[in-house]
Structure formats: structure tokens, C-alpha cells
VEXPATOR-379722 format. One record per atom (N, C-alpha, C, O): atom name; residue number from 1; x, y, z. Coordinates in nm, 3 decimals. Layout:
N
<rec atom="CA" seq="NUM" x="X" y="Y" z="Z"/>
...
***
This chain:
86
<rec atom="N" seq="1" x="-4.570" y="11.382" z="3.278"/>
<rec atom="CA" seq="1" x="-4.527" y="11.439" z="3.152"/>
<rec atom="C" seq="1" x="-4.464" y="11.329" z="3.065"/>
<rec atom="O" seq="1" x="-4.388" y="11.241" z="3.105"/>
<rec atom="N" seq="2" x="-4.504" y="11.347" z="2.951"/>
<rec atom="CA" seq="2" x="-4.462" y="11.232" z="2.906"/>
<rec atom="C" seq="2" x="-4.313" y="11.229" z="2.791"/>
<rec atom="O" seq="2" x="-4.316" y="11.306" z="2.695"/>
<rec atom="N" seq="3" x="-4.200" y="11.147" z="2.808"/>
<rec atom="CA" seq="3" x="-4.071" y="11.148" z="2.738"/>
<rec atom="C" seq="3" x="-4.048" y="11.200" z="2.623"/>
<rec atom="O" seq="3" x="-4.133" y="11.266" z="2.562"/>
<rec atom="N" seq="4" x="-3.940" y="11.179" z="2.585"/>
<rec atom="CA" seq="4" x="-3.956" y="11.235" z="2.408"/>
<rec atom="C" seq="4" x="-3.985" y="11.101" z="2.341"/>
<rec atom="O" seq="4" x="-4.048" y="11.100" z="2.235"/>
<rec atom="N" seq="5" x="-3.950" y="11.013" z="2.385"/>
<rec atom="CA" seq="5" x="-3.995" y="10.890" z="2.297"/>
<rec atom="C" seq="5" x="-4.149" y="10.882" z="2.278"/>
<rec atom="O" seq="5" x="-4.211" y="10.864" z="2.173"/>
<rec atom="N" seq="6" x="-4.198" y="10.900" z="2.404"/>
<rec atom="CA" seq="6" x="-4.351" y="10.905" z="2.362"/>
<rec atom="C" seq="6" x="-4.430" y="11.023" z="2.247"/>
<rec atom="O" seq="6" x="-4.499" y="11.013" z="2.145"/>
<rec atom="N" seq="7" x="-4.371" y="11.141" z="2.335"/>
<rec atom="CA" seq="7" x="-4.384" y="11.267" z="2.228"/>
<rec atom="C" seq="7" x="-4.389" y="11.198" z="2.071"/>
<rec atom="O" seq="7" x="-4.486" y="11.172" z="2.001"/>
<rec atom="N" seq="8" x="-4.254" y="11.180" z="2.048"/>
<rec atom="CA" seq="8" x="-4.215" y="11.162" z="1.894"/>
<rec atom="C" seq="8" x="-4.268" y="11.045" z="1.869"/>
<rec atom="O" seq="8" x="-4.294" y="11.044" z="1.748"/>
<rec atom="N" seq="9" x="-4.306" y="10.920" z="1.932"/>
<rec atom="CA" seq="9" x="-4.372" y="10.810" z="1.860"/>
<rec atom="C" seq="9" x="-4.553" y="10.887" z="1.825"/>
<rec atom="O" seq="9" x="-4.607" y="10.850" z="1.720"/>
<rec atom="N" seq="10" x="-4.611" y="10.963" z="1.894"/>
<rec atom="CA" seq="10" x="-4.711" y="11.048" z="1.890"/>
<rec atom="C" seq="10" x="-4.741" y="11.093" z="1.788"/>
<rec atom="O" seq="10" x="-4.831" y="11.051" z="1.715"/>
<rec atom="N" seq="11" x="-4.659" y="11.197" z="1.764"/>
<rec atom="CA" seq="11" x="-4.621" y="11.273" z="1.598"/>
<rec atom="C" seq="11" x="-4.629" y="11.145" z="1.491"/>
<rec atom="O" seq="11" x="-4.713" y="11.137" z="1.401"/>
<rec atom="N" seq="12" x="-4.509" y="11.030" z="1.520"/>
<rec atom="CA" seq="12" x="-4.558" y="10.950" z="1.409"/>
<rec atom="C" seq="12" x="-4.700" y="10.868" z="1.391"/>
<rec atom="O" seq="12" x="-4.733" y="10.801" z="1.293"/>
<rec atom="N" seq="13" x="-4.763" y="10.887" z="1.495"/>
<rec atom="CA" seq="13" x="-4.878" y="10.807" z="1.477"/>
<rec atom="C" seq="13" x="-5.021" y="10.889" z="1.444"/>
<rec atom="O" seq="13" x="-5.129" y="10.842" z="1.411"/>
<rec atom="N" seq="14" x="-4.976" y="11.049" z="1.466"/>
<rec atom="CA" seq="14" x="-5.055" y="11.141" z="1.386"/>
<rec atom="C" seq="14" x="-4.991" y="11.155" z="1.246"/>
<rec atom="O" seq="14" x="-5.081" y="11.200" z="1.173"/>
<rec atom="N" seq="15" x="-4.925" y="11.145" z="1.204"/>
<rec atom="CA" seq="15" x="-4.870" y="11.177" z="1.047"/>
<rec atom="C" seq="15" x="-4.836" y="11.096" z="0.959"/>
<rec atom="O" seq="15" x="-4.796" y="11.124" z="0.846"/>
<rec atom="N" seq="16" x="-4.851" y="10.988" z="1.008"/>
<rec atom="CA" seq="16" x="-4.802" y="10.881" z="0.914"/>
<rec atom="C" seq="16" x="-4.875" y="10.788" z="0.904"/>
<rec atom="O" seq="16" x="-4.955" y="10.768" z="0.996"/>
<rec atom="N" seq="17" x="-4.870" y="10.689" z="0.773"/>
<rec atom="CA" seq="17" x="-4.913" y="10.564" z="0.802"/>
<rec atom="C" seq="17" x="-4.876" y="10.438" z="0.818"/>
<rec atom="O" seq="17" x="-4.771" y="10.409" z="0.759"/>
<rec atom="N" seq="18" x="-4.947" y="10.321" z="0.903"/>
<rec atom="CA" seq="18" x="-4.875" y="10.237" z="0.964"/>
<rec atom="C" seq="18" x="-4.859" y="10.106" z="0.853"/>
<rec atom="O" seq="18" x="-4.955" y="10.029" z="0.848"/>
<rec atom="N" seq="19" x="-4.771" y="10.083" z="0.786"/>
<rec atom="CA" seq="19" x="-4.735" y="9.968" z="0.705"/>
<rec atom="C" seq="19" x="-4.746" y="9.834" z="0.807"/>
<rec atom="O" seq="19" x="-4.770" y="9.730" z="0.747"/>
<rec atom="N" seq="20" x="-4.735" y="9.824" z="0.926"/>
<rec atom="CA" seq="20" x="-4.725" y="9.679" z="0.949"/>
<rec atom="C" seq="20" x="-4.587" y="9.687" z="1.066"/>
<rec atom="O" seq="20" x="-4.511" y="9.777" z="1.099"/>
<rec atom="N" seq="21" x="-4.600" y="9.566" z="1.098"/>
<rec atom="CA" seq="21" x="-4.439" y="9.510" z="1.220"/>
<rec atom="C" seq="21" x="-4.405" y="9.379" z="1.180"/>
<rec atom="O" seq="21" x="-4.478" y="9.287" z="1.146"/>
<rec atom="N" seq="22" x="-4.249" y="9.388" z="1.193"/>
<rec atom="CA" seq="22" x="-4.187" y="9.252" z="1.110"/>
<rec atom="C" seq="22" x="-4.136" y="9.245" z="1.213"/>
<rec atom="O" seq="22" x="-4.148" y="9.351" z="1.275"/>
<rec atom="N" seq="23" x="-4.057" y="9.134" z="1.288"/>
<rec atom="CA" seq="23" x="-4.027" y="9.052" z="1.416"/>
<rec atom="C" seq="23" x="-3.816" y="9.080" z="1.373"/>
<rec atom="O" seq="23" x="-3.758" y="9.055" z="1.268"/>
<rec atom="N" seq="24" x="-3.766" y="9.132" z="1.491"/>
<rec atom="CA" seq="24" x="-3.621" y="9.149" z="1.428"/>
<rec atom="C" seq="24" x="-3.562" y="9.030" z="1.559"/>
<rec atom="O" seq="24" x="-3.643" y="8.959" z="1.619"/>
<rec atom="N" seq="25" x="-3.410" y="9.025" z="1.586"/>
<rec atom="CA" seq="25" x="-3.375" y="8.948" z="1.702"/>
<rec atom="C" seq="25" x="-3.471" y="8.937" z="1.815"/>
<rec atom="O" seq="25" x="-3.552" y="8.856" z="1.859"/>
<rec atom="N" seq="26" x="-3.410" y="9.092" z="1.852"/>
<rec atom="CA" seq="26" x="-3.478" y="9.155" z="1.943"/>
<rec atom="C" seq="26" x="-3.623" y="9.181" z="2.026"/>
<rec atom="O" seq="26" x="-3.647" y="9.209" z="2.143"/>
<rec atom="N" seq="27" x="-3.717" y="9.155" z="1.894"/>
<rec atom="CA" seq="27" x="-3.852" y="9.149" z="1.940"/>
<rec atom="C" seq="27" x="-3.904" y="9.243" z="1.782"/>
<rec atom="O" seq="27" x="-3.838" y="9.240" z="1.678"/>
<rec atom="N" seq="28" x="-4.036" y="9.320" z="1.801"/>
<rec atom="CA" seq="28" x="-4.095" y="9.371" z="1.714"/>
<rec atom="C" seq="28" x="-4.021" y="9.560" z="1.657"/>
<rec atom="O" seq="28" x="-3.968" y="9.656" z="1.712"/>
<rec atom="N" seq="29" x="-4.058" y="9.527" z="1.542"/>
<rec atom="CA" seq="29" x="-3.993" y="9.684" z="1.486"/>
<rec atom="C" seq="29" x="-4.134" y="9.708" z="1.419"/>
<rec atom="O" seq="29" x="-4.180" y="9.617" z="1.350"/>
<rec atom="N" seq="30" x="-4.209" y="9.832" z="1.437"/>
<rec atom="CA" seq="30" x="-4.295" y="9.863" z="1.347"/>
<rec atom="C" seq="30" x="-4.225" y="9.965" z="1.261"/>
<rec atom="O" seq="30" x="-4.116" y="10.014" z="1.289"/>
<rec atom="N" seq="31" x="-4.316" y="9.998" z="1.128"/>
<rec atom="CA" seq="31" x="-4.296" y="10.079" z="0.999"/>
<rec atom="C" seq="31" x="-4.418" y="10.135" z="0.951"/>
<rec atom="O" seq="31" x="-4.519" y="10.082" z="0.904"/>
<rec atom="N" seq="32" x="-4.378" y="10.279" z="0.979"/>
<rec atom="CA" seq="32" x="-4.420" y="10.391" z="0.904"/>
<rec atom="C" seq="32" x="-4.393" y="10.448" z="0.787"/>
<rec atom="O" seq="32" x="-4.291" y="10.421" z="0.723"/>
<rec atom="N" seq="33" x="-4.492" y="10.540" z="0.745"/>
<rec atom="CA" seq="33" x="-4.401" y="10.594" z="0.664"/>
<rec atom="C" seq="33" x="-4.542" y="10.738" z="0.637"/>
<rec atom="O" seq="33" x="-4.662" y="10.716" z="0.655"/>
<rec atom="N" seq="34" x="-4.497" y="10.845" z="0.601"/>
<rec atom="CA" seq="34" x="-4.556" y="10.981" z="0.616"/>
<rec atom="C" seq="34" x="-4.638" y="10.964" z="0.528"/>
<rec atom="O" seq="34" x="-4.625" y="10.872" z="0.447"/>
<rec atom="N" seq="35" x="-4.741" y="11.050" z="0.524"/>
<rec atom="CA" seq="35" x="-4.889" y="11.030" z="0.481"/>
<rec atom="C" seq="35" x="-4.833" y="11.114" z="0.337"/>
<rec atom="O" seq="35" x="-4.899" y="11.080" z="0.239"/>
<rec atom="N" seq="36" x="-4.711" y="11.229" z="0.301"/>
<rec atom="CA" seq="36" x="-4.666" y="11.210" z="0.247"/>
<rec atom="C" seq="36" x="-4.568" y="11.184" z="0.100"/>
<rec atom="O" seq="36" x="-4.519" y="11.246" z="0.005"/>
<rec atom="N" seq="37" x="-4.582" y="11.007" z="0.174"/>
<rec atom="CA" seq="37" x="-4.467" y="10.927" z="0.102"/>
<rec atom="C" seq="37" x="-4.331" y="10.940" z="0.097"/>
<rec atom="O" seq="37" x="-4.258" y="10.892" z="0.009"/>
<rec atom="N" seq="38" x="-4.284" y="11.030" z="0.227"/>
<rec atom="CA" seq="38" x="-4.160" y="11.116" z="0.159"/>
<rec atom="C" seq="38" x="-4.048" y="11.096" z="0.272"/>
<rec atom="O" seq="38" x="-3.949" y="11.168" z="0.271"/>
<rec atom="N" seq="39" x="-4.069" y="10.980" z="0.385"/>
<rec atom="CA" seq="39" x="-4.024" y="10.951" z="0.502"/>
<rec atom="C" seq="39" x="-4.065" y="10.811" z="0.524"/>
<rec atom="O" seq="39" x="-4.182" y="10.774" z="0.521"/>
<rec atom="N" seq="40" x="-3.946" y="10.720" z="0.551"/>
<rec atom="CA" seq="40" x="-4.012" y="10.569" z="0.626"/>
<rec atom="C" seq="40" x="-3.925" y="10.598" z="0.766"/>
<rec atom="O" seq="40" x="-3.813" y="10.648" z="0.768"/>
<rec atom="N" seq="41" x="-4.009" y="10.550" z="0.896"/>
<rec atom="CA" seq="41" x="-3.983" y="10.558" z="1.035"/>
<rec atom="C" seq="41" x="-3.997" y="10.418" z="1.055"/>
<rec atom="O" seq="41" x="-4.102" y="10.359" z="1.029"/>
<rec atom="N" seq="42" x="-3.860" y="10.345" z="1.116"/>
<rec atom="CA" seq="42" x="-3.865" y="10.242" z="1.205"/>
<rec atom="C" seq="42" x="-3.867" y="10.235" z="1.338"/>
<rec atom="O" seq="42" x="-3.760" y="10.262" z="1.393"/>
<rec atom="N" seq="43" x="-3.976" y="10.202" z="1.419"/>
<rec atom="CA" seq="43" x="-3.963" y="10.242" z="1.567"/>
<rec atom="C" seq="43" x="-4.020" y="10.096" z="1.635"/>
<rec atom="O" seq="43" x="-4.117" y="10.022" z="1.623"/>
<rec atom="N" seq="44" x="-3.874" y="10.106" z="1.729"/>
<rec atom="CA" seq="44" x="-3.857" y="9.958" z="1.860"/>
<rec atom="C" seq="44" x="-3.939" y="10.031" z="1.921"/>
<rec atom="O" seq="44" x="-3.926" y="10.153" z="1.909"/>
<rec atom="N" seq="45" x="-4.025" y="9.988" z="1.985"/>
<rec atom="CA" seq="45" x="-4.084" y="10.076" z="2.102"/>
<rec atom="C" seq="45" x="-3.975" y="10.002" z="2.211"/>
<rec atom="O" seq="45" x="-3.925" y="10.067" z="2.303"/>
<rec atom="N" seq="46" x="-3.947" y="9.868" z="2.190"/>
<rec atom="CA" seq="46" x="-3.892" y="9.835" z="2.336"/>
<rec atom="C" seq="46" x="-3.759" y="9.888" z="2.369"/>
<rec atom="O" seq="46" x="-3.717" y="9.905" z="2.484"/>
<rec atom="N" seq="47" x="-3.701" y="9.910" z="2.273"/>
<rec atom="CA" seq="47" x="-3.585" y="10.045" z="2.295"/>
<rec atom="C" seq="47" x="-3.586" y="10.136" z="2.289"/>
<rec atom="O" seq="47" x="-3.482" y="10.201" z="2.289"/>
<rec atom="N" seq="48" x="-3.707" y="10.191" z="2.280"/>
<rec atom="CA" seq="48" x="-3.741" y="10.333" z="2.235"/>
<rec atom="C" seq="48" x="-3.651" y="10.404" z="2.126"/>
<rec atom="O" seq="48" x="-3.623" y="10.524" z="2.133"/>
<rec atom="N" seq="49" x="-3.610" y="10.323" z="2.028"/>
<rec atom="CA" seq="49" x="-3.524" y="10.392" z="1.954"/>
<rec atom="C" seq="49" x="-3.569" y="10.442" z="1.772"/>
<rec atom="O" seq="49" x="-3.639" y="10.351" z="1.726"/>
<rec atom="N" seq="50" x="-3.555" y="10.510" z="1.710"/>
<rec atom="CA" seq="50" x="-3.630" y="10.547" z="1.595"/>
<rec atom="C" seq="50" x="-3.510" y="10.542" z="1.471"/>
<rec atom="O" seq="50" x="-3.392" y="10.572" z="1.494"/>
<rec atom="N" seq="51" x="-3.546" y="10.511" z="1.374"/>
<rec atom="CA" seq="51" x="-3.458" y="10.516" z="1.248"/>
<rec atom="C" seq="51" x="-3.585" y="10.550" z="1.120"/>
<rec atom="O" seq="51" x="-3.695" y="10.507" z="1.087"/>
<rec atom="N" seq="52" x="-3.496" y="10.646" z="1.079"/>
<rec atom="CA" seq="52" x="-3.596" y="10.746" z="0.951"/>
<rec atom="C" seq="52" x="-3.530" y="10.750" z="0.828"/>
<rec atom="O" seq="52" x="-3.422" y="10.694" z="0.848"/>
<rec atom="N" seq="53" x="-3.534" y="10.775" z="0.750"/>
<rec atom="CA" seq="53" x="-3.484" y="10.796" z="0.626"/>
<rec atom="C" seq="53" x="-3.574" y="10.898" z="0.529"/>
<rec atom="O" seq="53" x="-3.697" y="10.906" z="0.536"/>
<rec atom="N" seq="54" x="-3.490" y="10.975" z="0.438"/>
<rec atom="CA" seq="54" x="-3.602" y="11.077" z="0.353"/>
<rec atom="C" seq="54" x="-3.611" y="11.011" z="0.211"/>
<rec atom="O" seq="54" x="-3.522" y="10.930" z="0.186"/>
<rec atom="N" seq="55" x="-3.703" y="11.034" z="0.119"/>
<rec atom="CA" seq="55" x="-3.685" y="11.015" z="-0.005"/>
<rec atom="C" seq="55" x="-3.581" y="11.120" z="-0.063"/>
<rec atom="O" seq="55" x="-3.480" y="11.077" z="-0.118"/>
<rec atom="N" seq="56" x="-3.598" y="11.220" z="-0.054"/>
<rec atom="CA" seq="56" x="-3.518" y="11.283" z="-0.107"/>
<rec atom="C" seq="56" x="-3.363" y="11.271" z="-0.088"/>
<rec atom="O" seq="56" x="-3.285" y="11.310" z="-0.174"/>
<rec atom="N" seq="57" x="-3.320" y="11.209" z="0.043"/>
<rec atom="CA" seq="57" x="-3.188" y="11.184" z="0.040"/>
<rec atom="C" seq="57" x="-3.125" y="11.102" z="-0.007"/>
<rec atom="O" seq="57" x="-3.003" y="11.100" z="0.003"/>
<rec atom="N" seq="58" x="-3.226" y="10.972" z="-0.098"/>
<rec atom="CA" seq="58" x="-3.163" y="10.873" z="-0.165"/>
<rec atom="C" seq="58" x="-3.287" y="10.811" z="-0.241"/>
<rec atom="O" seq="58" x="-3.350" y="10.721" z="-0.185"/>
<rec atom="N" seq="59" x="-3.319" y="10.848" z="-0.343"/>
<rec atom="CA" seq="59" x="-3.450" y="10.840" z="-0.414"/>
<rec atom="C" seq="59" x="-3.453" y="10.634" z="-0.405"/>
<rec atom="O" seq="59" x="-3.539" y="10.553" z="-0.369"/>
<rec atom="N" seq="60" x="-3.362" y="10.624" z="-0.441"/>
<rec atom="CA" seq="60" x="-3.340" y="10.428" z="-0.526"/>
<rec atom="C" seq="60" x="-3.370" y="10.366" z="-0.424"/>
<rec atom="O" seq="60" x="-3.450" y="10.273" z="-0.418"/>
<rec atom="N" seq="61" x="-3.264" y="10.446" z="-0.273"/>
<rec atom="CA" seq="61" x="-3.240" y="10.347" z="-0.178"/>
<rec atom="C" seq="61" x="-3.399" y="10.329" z="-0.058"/>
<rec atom="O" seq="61" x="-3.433" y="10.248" z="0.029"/>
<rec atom="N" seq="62" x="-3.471" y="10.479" z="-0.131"/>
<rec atom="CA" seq="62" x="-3.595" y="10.421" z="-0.038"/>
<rec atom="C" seq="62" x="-3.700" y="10.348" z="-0.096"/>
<rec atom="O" seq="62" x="-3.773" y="10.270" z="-0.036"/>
<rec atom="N" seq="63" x="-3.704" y="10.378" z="-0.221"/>
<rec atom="CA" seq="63" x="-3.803" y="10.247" z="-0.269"/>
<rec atom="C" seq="63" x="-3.779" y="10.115" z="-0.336"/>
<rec atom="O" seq="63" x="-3.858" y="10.048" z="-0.402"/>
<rec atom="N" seq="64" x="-3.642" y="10.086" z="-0.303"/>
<rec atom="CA" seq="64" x="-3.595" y="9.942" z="-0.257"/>
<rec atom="C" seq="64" x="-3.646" y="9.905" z="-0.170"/>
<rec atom="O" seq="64" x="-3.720" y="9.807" z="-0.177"/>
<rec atom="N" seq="65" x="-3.616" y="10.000" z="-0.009"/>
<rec atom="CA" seq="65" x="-3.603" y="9.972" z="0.125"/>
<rec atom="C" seq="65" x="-3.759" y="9.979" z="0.105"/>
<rec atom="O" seq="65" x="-3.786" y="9.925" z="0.212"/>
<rec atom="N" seq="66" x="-3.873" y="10.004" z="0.053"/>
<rec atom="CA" seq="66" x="-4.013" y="10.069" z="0.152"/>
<rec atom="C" seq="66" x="-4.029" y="9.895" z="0.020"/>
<rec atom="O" seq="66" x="-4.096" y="9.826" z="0.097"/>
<rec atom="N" seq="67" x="-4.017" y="9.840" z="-0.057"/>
<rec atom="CA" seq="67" x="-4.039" y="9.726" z="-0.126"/>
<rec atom="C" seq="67" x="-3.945" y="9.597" z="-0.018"/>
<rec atom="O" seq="67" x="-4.004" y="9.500" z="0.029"/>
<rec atom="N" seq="68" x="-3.847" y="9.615" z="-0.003"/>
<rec atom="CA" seq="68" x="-3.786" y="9.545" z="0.088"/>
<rec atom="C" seq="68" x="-3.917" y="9.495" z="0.205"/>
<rec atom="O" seq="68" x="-3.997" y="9.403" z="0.193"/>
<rec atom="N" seq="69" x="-3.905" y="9.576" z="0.295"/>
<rec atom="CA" seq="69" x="-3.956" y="9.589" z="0.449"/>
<rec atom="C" seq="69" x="-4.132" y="9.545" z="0.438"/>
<rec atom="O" seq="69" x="-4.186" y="9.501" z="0.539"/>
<rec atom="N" seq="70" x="-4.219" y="9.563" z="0.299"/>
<rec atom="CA" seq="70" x="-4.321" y="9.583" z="0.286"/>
<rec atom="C" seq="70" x="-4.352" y="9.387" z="0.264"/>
<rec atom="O" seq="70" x="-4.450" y="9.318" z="0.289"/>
<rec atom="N" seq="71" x="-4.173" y="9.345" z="0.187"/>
<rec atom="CA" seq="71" x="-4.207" y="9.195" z="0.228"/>
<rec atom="C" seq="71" x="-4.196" y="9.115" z="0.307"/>
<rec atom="O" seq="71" x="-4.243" y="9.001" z="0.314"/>
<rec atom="N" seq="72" x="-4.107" y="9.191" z="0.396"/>
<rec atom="CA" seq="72" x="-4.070" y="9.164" z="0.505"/>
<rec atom="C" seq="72" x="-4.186" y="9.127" z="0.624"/>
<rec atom="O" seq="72" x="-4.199" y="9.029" z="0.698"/>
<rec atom="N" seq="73" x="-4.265" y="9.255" z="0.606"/>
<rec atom="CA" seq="73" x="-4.431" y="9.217" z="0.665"/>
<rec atom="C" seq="73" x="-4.520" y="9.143" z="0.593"/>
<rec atom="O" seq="73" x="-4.621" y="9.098" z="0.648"/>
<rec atom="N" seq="74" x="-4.503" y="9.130" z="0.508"/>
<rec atom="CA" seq="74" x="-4.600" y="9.045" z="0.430"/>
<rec atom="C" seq="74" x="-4.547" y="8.872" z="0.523"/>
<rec atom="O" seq="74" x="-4.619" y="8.799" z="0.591"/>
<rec atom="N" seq="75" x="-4.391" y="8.855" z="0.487"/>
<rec atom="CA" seq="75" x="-4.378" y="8.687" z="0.506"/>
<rec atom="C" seq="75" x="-4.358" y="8.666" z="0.655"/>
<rec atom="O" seq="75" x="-4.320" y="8.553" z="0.684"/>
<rec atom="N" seq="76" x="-4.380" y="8.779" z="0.790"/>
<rec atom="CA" seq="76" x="-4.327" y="8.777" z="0.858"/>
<rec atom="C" seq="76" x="-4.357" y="8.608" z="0.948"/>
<rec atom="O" seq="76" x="-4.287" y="8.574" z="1.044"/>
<rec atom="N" seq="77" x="-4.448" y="8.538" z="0.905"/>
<rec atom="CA" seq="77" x="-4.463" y="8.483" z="0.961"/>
<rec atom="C" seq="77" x="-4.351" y="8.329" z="0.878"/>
<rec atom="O" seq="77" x="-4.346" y="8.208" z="0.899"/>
<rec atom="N" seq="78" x="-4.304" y="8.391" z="0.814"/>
<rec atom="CA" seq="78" x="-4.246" y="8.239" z="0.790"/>
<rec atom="C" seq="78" x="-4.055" y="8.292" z="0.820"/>
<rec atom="O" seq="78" x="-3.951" y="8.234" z="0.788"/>
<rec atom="N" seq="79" x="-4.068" y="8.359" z="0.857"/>
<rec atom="CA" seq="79" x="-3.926" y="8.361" z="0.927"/>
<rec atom="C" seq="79" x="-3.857" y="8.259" z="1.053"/>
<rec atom="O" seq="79" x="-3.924" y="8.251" z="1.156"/>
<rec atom="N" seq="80" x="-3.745" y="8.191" z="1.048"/>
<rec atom="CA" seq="80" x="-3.706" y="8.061" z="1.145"/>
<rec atom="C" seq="80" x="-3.819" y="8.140" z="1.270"/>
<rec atom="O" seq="80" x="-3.869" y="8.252" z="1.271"/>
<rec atom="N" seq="81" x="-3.828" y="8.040" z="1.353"/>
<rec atom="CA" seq="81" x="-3.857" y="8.070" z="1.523"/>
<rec atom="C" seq="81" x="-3.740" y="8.109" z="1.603"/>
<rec atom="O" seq="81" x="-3.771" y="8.193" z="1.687"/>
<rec atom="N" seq="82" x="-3.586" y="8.069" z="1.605"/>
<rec atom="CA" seq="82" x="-3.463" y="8.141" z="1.542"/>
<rec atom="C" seq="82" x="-3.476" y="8.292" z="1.614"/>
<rec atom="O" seq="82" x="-3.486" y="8.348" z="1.723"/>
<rec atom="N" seq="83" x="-3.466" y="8.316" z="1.450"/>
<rec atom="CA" seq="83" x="-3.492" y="8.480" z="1.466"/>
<rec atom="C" seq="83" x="-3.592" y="8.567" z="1.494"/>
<rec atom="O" seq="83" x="-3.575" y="8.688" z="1.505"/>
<rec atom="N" seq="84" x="-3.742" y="8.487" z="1.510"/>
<rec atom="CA" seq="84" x="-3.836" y="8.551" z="1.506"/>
<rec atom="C" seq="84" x="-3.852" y="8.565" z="1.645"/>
<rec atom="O" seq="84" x="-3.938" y="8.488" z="1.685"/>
<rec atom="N" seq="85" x="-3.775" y="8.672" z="1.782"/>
<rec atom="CA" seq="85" x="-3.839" y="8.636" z="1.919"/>
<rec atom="C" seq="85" x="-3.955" y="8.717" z="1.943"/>
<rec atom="O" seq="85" x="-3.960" y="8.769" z="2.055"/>
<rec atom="N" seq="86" x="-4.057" y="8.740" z="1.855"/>
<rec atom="CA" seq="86" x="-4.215" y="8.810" z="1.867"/>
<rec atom="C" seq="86" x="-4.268" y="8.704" z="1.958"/>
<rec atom="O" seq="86" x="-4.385" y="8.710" z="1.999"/>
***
């Protein structure tokens, strides 16, 4: 049977679409975001841990953040070696 982490990474990978993975300390974070437009999902798989945000709960602060993160994947490759442990 499979966890809730799997469950719920599931759901996001039926409902959403996948923007890309930017490299954090830690290792890789991918980014979603709902088919939509109205939800961005950050999910570690290696922590199994999820961070979401709605549009509606902060109109400015998500399409900063979904412009933010979207360059974030774009330059991921020129981030130090440092911080990048992908």
C-alpha cells in the first residue's frame, strides 16, 4: 500500500503541470503548479515533504514566486557547485 507521500505526489502528477527542478542545499525540489493556474506545489521527494501556496491567498506574492522559481529553473545550471548538491 502505498504512503501518503506517494498518494499525494500522485494527485500532483495527475493535476498539475510540471514546470521543471531547481537544485536547493539539500538536493532537488521539483515545481508544479495546477493545470488550473491557481496552486504552485514544491515537492522534495527526498524528504517527502510538500509546500503549496494558492493564488487566491496572495494574488502578487504568487506571480512573483511562479516568475521567481520559473528562473530559478531556467539558470539552474549556473548556480555555485556550493549550493548546487544535484
Amino acid at each position: 500500500m502505498a504512503n501518503e507521500f506517494d498518494q499525494a505526489y500522485g494527485f500532483i502528477i495527475k493535476s498539475c503541470n510540471y514546470l521543471g527542478t531547481m537544485c536547493s542545499v539539500k538536493g532537488e525540489i521539483e515545481v508544479w503548479e495546477k493545470k488550473e493556474k491557481d496552486r504552485i506545489f514544491l515537492v522534495d521527494k527526498s524528504t517527502e515533504r510538500f509546500l503549496s501556496r494558492r493564488r487566491q491567498d496572495d494574488p502578487e506574492w504568487y506571480e512573483n514566486s511562479k516568475v521567481m522559481l520559473t528562473s530559478l529553473i531556467e539558470h539552474n545550471c549556473s548556480l555555485p557547485p556550493l549550493l548546487c548538491m544535484c
